[in-house]
Backbone of each chain as ProteinMPNN parsed JSONL, in Angstrom:
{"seq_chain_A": "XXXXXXXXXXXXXXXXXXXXXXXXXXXXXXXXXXXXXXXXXXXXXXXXXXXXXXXXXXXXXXXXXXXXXXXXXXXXXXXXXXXXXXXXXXXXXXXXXXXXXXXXXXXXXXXXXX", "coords_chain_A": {"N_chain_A": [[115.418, 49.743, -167.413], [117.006, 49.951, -164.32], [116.558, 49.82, -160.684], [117.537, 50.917, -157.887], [117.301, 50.26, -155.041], [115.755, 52.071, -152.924], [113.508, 54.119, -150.156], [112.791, 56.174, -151.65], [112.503, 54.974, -154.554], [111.277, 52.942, -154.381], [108.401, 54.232, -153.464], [108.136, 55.178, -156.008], [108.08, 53.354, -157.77], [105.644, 52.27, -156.619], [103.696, 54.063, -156.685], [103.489, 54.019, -159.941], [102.756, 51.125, -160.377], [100.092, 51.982, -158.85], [98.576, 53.433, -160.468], [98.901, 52.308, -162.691], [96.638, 50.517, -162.266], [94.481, 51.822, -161.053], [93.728, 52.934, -163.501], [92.874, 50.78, -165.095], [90.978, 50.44, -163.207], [89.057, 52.559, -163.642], [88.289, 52.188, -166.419], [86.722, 50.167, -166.128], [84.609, 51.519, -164.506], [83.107, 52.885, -165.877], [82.152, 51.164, -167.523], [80.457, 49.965, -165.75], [79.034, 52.198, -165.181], [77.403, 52.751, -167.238], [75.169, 51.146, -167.108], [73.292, 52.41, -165.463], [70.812, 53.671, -165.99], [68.734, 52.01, -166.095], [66.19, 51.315, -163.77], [66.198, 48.88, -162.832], [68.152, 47.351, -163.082], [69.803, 49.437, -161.503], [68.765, 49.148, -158.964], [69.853, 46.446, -158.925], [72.502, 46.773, -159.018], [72.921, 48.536, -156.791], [72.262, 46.426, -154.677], [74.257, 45.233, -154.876], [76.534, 45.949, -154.086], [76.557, 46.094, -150.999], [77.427, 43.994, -150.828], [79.905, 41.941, -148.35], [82.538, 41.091, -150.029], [82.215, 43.173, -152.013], [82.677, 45.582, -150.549], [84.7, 45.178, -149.126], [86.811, 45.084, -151.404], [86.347, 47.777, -152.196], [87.899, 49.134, -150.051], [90.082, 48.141, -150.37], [90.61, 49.765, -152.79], [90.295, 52.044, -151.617], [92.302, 52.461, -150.615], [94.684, 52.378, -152.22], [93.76, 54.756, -154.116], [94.701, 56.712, -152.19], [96.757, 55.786, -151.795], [97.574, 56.756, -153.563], [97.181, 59.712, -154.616], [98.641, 60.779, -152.783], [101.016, 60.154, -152.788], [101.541, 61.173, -155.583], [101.276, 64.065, -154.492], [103.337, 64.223, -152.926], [105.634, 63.965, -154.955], [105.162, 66.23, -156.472], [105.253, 68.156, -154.765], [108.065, 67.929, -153.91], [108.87, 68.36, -156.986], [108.653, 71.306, -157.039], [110.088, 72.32, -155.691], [111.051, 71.874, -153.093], [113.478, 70.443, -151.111], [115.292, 67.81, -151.733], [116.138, 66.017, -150.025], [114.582, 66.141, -148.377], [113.055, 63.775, -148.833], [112.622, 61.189, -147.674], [111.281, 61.681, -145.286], [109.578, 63.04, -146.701], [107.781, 61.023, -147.457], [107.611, 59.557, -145.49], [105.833, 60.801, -143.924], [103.485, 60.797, -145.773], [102.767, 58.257, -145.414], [102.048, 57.968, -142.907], [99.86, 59.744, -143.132], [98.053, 58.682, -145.127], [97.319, 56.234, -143.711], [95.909, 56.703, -141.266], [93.568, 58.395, -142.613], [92.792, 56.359, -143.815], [91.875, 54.438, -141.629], [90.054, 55.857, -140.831], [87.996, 56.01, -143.622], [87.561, 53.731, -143.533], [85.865, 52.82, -141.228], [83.631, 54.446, -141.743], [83.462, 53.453, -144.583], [82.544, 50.638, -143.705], [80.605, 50.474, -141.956], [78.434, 50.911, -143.154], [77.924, 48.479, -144.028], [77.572, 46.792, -141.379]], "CA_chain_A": [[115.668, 50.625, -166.267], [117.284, 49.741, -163.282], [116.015, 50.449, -159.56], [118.452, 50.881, -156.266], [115.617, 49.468, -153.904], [115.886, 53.237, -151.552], [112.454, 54.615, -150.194], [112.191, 56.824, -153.152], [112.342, 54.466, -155.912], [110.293, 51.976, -153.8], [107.665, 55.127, -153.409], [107.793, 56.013, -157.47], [107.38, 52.257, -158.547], [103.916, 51.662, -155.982], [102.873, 54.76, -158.072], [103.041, 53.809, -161.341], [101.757, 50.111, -159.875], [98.708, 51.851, -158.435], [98.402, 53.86, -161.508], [97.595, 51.703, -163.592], [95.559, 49.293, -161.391], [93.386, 52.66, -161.058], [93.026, 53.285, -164.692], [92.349, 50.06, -165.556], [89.678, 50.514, -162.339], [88.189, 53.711, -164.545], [87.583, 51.55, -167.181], [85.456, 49.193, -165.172], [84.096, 51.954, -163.765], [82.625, 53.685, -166.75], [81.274, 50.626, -168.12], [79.418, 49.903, -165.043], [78.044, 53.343, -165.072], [77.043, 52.511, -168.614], [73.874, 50.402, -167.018], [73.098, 52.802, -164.45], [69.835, 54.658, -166.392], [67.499, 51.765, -165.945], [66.026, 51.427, -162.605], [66.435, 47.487, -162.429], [69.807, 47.662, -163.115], [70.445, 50.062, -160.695], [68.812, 48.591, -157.651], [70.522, 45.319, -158.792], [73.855, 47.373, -158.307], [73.062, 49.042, -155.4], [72.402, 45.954, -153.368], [75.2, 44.474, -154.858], [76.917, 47.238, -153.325], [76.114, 46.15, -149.755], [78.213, 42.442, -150.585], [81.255, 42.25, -147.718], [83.22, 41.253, -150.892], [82.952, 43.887, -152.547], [82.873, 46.36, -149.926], [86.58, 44.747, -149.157], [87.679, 45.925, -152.379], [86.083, 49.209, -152.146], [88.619, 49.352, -148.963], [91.234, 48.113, -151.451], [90.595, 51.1, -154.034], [89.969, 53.649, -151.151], [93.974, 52.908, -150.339], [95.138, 52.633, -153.877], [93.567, 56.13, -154.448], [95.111, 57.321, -150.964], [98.609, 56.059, -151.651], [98.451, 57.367, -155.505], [97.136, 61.276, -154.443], [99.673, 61.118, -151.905], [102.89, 60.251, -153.374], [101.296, 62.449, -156.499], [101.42, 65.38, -153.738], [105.013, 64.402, -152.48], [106.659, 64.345, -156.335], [104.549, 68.118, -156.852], [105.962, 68.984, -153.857], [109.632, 68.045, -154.765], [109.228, 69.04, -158.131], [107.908, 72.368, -156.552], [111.325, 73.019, -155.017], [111.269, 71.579, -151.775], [114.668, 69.444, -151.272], [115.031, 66.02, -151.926], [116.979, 65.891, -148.891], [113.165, 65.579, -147.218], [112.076, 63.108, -149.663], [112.125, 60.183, -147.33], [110.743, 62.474, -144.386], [107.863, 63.277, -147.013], [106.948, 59.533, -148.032], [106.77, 58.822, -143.962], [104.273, 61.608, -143.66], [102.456, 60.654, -146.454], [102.29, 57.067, -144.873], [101.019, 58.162, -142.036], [98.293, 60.37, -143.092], [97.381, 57.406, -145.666], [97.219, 55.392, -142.665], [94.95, 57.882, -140.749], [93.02, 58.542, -143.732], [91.994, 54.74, -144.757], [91.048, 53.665, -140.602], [88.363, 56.671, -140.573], [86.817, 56.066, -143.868], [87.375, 52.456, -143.49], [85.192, 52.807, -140.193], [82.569, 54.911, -141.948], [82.693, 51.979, -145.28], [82.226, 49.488, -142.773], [79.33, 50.948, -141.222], [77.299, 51.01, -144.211], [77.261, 47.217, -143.889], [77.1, 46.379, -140.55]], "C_chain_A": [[115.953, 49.818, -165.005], [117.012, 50.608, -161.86], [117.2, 50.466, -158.339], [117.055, 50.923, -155.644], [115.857, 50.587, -152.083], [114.235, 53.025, -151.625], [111.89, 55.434, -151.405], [111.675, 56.067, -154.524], [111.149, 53.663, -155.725], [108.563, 53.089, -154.256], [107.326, 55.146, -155.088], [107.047, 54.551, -158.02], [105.946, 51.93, -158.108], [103.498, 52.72, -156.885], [102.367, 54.548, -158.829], [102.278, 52.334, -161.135], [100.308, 50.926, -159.969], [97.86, 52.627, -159.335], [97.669, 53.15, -162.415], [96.829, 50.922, -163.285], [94.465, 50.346, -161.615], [92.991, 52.816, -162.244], [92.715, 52.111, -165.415], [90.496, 49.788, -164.387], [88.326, 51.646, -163.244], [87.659, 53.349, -165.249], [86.48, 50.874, -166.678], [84.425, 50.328, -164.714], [83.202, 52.392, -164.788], [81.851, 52.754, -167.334], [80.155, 49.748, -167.242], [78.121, 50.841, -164.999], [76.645, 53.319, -166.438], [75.371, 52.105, -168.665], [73.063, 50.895, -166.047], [71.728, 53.687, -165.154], [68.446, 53.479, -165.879], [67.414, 51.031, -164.753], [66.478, 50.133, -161.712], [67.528, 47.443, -162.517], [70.359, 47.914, -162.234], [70.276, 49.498, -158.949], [69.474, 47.394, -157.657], [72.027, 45.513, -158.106], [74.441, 48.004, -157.057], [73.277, 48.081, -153.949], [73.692, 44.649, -153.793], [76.301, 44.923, -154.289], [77.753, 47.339, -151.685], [77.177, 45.043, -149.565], [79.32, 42.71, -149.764], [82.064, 41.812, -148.868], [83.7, 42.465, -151.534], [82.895, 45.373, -151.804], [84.259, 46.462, -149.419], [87.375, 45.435, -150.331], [87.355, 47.513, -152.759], [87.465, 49.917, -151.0], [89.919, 49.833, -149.811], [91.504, 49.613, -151.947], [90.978, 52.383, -153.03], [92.075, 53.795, -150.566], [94.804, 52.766, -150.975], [94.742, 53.917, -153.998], [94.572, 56.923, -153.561], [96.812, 57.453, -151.567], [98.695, 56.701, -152.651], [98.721, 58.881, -155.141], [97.907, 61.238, -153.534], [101.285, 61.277, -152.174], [102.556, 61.498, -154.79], [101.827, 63.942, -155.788], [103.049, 65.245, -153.75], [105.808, 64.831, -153.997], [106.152, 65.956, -156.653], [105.554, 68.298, -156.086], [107.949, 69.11, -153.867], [109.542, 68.522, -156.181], [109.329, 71.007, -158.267], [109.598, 73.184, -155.883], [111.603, 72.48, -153.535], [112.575, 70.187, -151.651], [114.399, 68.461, -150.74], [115.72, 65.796, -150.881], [115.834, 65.586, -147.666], [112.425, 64.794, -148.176], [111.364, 61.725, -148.991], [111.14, 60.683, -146.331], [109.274, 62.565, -145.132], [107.28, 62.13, -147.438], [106.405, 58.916, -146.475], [105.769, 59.398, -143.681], [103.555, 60.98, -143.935], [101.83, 59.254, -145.773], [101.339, 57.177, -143.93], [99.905, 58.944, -141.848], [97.518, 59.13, -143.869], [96.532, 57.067, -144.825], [95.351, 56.144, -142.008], [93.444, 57.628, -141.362], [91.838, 57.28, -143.907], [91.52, 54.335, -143.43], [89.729, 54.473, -140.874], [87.726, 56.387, -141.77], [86.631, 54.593, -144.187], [85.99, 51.818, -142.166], [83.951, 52.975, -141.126], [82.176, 53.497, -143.235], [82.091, 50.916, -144.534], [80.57, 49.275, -142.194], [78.343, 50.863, -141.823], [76.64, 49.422, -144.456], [76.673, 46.532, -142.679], [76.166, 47.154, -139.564]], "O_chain_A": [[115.099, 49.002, -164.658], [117.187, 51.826, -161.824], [117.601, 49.31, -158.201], [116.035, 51.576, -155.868], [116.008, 50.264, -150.904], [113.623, 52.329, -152.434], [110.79, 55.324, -151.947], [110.782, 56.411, -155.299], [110.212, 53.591, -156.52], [107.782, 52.746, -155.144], [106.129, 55.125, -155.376], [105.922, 54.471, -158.512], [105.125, 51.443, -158.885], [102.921, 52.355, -157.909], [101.146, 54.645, -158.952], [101.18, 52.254, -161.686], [99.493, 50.693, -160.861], [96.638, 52.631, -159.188], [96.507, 53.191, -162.819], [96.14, 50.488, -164.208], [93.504, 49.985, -162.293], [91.765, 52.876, -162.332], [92.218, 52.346, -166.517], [89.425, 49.253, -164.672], [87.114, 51.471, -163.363], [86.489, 53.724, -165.323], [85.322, 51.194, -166.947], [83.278, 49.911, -164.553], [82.078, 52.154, -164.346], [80.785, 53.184, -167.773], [79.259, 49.057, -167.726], [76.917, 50.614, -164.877], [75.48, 53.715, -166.47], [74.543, 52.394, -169.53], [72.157, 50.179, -165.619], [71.7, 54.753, -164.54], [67.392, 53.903, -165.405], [68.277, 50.193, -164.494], [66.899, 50.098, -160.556], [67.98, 47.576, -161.38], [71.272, 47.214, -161.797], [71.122, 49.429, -158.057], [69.819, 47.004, -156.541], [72.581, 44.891, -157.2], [75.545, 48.071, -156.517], [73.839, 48.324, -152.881], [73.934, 43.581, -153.232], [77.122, 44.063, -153.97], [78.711, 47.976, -151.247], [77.802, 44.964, -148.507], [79.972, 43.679, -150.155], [82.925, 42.675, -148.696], [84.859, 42.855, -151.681], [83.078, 46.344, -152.538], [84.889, 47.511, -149.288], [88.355, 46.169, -150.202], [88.037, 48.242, -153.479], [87.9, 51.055, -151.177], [90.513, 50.898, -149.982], [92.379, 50.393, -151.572], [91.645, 53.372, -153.334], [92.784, 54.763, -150.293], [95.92, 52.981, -150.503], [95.8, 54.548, -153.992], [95.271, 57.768, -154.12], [97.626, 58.363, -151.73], [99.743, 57.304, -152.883], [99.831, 59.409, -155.209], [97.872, 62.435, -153.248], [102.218, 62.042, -151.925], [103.241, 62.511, -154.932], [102.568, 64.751, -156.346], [103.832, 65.947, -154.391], [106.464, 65.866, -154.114], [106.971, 66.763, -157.092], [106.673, 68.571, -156.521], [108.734, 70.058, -153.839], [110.478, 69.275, -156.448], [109.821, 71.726, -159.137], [109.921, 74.365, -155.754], [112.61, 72.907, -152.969], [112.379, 69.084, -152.159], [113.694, 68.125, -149.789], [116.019, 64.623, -151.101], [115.983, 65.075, -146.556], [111.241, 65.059, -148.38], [110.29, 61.21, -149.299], [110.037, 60.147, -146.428], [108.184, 62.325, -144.613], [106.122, 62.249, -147.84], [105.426, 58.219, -146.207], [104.785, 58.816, -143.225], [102.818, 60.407, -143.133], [100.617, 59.126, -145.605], [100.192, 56.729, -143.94], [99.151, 58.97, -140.875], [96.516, 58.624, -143.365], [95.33, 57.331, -144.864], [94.174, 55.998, -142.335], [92.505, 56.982, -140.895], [90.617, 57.267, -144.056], [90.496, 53.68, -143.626], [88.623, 53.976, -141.084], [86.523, 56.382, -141.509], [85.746, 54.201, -144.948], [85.391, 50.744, -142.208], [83.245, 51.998, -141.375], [81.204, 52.747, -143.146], [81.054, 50.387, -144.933], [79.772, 48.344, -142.088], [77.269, 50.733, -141.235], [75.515, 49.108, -144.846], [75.638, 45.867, -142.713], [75.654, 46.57, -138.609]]}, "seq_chain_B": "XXXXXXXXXXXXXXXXXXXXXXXXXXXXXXXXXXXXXXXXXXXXXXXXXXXXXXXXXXXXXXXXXXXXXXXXXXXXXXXXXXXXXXXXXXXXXXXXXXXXXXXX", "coords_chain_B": {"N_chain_B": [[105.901, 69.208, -172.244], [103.752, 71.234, -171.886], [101.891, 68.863, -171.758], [102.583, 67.444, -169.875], [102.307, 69.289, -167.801], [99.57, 69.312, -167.828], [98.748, 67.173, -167.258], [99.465, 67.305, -164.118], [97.612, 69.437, -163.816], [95.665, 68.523, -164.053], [95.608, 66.023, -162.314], [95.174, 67.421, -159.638], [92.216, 68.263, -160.198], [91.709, 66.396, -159.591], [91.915, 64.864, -157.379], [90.739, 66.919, -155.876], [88.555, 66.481, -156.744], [87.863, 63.944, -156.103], [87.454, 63.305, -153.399], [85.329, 65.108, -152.466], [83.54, 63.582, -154.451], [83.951, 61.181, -152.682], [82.734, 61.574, -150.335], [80.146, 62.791, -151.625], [79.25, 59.948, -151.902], [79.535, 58.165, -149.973], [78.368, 59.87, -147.528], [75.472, 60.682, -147.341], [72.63, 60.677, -146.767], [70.384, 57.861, -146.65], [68.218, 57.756, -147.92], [69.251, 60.111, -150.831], [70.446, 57.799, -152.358], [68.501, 56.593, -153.879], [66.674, 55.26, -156.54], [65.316, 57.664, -157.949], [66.434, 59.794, -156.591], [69.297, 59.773, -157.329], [69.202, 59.793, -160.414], [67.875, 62.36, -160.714], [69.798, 64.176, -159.381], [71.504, 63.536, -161.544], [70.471, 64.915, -163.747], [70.859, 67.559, -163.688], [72.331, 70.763, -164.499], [74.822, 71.15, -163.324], [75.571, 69.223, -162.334], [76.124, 67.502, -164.242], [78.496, 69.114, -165.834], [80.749, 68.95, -163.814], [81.157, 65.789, -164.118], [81.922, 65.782, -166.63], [84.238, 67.246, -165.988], [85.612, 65.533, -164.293], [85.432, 63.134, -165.591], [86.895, 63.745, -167.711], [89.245, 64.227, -166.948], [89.953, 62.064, -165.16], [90.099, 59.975, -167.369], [92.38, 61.286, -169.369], [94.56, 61.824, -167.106], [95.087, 59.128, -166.326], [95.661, 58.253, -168.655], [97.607, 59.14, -169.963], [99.786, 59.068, -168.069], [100.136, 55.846, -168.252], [101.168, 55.724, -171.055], [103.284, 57.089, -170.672], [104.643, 55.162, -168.989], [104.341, 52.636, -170.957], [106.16, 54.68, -173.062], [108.009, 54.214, -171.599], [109.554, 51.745, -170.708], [108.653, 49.658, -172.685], [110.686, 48.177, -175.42], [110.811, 47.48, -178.304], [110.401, 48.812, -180.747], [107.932, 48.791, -182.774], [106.02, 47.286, -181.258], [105.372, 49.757, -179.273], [104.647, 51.826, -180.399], [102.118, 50.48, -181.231], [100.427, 50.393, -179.089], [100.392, 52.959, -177.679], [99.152, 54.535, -180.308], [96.524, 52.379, -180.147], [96.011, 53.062, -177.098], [95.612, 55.255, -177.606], [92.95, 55.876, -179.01], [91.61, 53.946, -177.826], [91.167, 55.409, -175.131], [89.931, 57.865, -176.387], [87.18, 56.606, -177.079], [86.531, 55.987, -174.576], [86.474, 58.067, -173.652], [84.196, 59.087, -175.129], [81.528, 57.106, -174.699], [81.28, 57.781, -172.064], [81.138, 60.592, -171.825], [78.484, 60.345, -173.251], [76.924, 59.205, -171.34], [77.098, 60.711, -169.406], [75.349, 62.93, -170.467], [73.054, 61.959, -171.573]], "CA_chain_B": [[105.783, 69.888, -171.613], [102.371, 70.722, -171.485], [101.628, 67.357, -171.299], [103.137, 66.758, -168.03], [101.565, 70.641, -167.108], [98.052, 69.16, -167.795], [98.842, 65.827, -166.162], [99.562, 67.961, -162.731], [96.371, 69.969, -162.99], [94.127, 67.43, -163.715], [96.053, 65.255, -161.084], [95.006, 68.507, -158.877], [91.256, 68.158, -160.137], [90.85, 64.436, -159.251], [92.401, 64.703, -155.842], [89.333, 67.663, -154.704], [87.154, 66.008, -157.234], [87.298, 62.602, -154.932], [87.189, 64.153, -151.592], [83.729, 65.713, -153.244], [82.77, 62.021, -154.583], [83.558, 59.99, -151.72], [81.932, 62.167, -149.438], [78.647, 61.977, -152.073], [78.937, 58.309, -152.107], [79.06, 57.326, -148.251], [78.341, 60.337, -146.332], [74.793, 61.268, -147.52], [71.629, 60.214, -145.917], [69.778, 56.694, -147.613], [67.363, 58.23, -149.265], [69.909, 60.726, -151.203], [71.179, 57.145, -152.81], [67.631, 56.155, -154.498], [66.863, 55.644, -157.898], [64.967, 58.758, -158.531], [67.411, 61.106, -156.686], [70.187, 59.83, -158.109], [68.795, 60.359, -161.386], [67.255, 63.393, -160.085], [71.025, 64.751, -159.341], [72.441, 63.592, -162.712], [70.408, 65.727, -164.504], [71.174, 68.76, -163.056], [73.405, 70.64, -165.506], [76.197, 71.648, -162.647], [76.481, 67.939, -161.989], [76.965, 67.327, -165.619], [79.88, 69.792, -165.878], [81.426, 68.546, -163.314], [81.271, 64.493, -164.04], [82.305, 65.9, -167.342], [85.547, 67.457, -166.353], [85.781, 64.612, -163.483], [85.791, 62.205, -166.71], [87.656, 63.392, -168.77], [90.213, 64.543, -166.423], [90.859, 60.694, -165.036], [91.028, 59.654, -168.606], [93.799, 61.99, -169.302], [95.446, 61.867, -165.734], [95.377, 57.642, -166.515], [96.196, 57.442, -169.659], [99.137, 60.181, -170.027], [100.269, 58.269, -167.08], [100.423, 54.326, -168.582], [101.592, 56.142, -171.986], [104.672, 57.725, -170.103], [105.002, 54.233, -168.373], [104.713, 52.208, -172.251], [107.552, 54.895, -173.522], [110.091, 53.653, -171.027], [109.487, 49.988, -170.545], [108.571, 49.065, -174.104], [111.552, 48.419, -176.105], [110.381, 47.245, -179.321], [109.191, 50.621, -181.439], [106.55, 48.469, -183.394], [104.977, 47.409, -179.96], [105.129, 50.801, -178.554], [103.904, 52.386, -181.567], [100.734, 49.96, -181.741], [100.691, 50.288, -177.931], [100.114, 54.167, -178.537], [98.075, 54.159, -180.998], [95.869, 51.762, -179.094], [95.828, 53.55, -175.892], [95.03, 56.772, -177.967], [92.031, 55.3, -179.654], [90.963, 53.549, -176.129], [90.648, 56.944, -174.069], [88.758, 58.673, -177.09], [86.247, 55.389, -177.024], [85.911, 55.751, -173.899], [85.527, 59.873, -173.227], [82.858, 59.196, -175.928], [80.816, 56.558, -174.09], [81.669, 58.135, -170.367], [80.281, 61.576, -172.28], [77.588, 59.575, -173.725], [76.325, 58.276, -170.322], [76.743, 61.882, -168.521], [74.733, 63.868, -170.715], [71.336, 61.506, -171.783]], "C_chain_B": [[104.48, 70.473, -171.28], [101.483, 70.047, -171.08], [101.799, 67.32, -169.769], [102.503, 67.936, -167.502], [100.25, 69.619, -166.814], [98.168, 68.147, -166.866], [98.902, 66.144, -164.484], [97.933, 68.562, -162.319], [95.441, 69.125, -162.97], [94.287, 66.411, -162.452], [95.326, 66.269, -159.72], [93.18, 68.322, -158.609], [90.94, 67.469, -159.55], [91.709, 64.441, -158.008], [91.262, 65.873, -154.826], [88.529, 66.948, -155.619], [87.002, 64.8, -156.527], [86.945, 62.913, -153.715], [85.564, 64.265, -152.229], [83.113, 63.982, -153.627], [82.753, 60.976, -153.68], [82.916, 60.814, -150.862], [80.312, 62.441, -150.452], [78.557, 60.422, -151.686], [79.144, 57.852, -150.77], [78.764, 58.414, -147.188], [76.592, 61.407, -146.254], [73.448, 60.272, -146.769], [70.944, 59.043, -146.717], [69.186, 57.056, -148.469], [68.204, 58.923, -150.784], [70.652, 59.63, -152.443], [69.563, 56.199, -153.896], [67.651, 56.197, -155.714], [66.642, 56.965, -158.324], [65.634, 59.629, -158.249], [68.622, 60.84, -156.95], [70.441, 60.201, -159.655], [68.406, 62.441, -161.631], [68.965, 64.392, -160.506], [71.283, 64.585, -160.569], [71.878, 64.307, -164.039], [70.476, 67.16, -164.791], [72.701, 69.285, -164.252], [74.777, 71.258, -164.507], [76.745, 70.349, -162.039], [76.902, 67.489, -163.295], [77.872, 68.091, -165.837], [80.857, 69.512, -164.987], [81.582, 66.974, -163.399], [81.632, 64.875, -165.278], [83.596, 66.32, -167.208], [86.052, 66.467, -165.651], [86.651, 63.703, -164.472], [87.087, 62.298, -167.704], [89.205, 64.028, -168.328], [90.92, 62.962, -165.92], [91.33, 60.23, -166.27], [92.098, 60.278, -168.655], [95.063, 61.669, -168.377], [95.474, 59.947, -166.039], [96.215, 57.275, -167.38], [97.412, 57.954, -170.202], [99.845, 59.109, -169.126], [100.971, 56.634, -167.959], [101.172, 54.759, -169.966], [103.401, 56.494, -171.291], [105.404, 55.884, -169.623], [105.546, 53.124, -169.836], [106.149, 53.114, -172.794], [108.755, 54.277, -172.728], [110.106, 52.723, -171.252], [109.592, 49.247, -171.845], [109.584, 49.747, -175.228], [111.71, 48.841, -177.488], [109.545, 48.243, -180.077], [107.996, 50.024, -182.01], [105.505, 48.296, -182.03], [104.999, 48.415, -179.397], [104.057, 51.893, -179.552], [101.955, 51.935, -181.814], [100.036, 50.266, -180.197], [100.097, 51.9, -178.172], [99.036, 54.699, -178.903], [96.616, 53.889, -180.192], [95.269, 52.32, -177.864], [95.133, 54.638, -176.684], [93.692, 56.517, -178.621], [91.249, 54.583, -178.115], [89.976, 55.192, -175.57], [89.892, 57.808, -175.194], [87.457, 57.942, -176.577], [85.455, 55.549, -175.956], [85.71, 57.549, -172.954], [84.419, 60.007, -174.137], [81.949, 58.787, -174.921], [80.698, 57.566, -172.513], [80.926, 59.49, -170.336], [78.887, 61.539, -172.308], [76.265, 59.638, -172.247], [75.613, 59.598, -169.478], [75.477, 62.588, -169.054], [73.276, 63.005, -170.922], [71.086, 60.536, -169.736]], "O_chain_B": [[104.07, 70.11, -170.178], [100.54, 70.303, -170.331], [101.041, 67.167, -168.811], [101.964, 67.623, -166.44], [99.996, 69.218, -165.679], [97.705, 68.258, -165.731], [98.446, 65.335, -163.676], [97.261, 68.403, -161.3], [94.567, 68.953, -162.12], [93.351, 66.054, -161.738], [94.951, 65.597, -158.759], [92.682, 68.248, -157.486], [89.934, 67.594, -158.851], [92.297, 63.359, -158.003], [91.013, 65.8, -153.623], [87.447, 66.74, -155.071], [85.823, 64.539, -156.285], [85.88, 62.568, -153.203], [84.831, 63.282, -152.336], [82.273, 63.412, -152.929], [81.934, 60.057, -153.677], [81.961, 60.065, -150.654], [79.292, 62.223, -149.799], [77.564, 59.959, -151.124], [78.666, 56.723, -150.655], [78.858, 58.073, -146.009], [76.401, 62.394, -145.544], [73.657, 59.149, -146.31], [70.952, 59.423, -147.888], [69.402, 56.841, -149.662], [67.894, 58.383, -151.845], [71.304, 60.144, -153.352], [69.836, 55.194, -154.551], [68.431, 56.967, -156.273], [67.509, 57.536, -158.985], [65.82, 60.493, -159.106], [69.319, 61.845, -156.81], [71.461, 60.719, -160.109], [68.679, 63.312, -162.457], [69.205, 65.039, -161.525], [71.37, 65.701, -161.08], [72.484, 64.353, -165.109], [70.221, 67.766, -165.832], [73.646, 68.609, -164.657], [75.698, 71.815, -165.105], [77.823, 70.203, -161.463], [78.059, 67.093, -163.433], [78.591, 67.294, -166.439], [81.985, 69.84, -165.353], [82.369, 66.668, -162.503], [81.994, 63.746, -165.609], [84.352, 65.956, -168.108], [87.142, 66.146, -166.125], [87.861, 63.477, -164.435], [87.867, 61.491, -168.21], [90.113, 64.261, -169.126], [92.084, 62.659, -166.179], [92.524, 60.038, -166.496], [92.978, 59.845, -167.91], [96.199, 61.362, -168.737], [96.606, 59.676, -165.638], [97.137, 56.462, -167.304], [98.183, 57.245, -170.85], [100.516, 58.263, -169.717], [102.173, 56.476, -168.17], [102.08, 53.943, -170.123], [104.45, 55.971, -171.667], [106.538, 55.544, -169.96], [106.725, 52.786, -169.947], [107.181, 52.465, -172.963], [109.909, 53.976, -173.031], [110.791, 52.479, -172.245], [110.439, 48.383, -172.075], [109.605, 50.864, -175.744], [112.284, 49.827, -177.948], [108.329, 48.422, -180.021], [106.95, 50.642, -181.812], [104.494, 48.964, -181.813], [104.354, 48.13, -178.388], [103.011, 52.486, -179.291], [101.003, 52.577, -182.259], [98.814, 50.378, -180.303], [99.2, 51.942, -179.014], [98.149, 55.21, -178.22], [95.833, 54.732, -179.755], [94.093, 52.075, -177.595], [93.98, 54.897, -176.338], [93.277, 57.668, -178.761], [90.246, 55.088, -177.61], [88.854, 55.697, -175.625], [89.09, 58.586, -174.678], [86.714, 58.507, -175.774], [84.232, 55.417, -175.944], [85.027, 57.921, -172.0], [83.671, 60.975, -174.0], [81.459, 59.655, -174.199], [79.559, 57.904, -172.188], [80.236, 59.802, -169.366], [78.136, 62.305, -171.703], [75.095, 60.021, -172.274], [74.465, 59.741, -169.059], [74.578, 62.855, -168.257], [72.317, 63.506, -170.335], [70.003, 60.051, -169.411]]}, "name": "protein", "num_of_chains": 2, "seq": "XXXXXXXXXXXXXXXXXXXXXXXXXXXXXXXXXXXXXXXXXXXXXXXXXXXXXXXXXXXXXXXXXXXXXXXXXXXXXXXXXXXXXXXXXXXXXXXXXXXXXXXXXXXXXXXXXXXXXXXXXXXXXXXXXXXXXXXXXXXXXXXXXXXXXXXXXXXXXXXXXXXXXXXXXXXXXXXXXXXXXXXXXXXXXXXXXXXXXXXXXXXXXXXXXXXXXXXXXX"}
């Protein structure tokens, strides 16, 4: 498959990118949860939790999720009927609610450490 | 065709089902994050129905996804085929375990 490098295509490929970055994140995620019944475990995880490392990549994820449910919305919403003639119009939105989106709960992650 | 139906609604689920989980997971008071009431919560059977469709809605919404992505990209029918396969055997594996975890 070949790409013409417009906003749209640009938009579809970070998708499927952040796609599967996330479902390979699910995995991880499930087999963390996996150790989450016994108590030592859990406080080990919790204050591992707190590390600015991996509170950085919590950041990461929270704008990997952002951009995925967002462009997800925009392709509904064109598939939905709304003309592709506002497709770039709806990827700048989406940017800028992203945007929006990831300072405030980048503030509130933040907060939890410092 | 269905396929791609389900892939929308569950895409639908897991876009209010995060809103709902990140707002549990950073916007609840310290205590609320302890061992016992976290436990506490996960035995509750309206949080198990919901980390149950949560679950097995990302599986789906993931793995429909990287499946759609393997049919185009991957040329070679034996590697797509094992590829497949593979993936389809994965996401059972792991709506077992992910099941597993919710309910004991």
């Amino acid at each position: 498959m070949r790409y013409r490098w417009n906003t749209g295509s640009i938009a579809w490929l970070v998708h499927r990118i952040t796609g599967i970055i996330l479902t390979f994140y699910l995995i991880a995620h499930i087999y963390v949860l996996s150790h989450l019944k016994d108590p030592e475990a859990y406080e080990k995880l919790m204050s591992m939790m707190k590390n600015p490392i991996i509170k950085f990549g919590e950041l990461i994820l929270f704008a990997l999720v952002l951009k995925h449910v967002f462009a997800g919305i925009r392709i509904t919403l064109l598939e939905m009927g709304v003309s592709t003639k506002y497709q770039k119009q709806l990827a700048y939105a989406g940017a800028l609610i992203i945007a929006v989106l990831w300072f405030i709960g980048a503030f509130y992650f933040l907060q939890e450490v410092f | 065709m269905w396929g791609w139906l389900f892939h929308r609604v569950t895409g639908i689920i897991l876009a209010f089902g995060l809103i709902y989980h990140f707002f549990m997971m950073h916007f609840m008071e310290a205590e609320a994050y302890s061992y016992q009431s976290v436990i506490q919560r996960l035995s509750e059977p309206s949080w198990k129905l919901f980390n149950i469709v949560f679950l097995i809605s990302a599986l789906y919404h993931g793995f429909y996804g990287i499946n759609g992505l393997v049919k185009e990209y991957v040329k070679s029918e034996g590697l797509k085929n094992f590829l497949k396969f593979f993936m389809f055997i994965l996401s059972l594996a792991l709506a077992f375990f992910g099941i597993k975890i919710v309910i004991f």
